[in-house]
VOGU-3710 file (C-alpha; in Angstrom, 3 decimals, decimal comma):
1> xxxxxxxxxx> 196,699/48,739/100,614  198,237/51,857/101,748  200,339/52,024/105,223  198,796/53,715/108,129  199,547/56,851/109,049  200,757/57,689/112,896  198,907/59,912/114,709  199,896/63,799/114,356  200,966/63,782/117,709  203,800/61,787/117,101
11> xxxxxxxxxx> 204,954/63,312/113,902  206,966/66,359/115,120  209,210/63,726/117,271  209,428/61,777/113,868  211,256/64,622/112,618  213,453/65,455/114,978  214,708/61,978/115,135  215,453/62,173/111,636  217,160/65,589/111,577  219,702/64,199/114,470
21> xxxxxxxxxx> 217,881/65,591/117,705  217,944/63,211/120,449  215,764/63,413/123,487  213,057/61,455/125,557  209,547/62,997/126,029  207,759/61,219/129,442  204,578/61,955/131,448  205,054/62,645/134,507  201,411/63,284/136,718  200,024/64,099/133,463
31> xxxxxxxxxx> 202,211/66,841/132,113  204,882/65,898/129,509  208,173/66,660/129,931  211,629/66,613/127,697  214,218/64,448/129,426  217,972/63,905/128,168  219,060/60,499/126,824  219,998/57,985/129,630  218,357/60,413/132,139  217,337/58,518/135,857
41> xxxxxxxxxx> 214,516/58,304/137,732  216,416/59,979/140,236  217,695/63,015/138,259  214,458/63,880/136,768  213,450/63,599/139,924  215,608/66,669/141,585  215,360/68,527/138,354  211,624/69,037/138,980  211,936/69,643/142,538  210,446/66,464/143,816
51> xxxxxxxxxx> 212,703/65,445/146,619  213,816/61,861/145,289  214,550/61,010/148,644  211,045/60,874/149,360  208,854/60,381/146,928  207,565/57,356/145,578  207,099/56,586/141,670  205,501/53,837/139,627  206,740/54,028/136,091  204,498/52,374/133,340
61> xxxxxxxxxx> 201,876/50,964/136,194  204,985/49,367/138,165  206,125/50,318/141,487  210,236/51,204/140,977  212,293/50,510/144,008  213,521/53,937/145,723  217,056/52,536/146,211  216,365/52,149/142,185  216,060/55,145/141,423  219,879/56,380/140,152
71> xxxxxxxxxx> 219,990/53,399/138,079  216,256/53,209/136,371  217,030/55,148/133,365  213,997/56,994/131,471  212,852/55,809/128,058  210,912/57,736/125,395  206,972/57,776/126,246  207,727/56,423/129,557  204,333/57,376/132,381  205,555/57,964/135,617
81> xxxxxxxxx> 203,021/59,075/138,627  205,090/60,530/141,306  203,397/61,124/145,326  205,026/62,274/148,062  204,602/60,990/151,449  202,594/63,931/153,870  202,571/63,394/157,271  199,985/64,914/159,941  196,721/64,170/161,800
//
């Protein structure tokens, strides 16, 4: 019986594992982005202009802790949904 193929969408990162590229690819509110190896919560975070400080982030359906968020490092295909607190009345 012949082996499954994976889905196209996961082909081009086949390849650049093999040809020695290294980076993470996570979802973040719906839109993908590259992150580096061993990238944070945190980092990703300020590099998108989302004010760490104060925004709150689940990661794979699970709520990570704010004071977390240096340490939690980012893994390939990782979901995060990220909302920021508004104030007002």
């Amino acid at each position: 019986m012949p082996r499954p193929r994976a889905p196209p969408a996961a082909w081009p990162r086949a390849r650049e594992r093999r040809s020695g590229v290294d980076r993470v690819t996570v979802t973040v509110n719906g839109r993908v982005h590259d992150a580096a190896p061993g990238e944070t919560v945190e980092s990703l975070l300020d590099r998108l202009g989302l004010a760490a400080r104060y925004a709150l982030v689940e990661r794979n359906g699970e709520p990570v802790d704010r004071g977390h968020y240096d340490q939690v490092e980012l893994e390939d295909g990782d979901t995060l949904v990220v909302a920021r607190p508004v104030a007002g009345g």
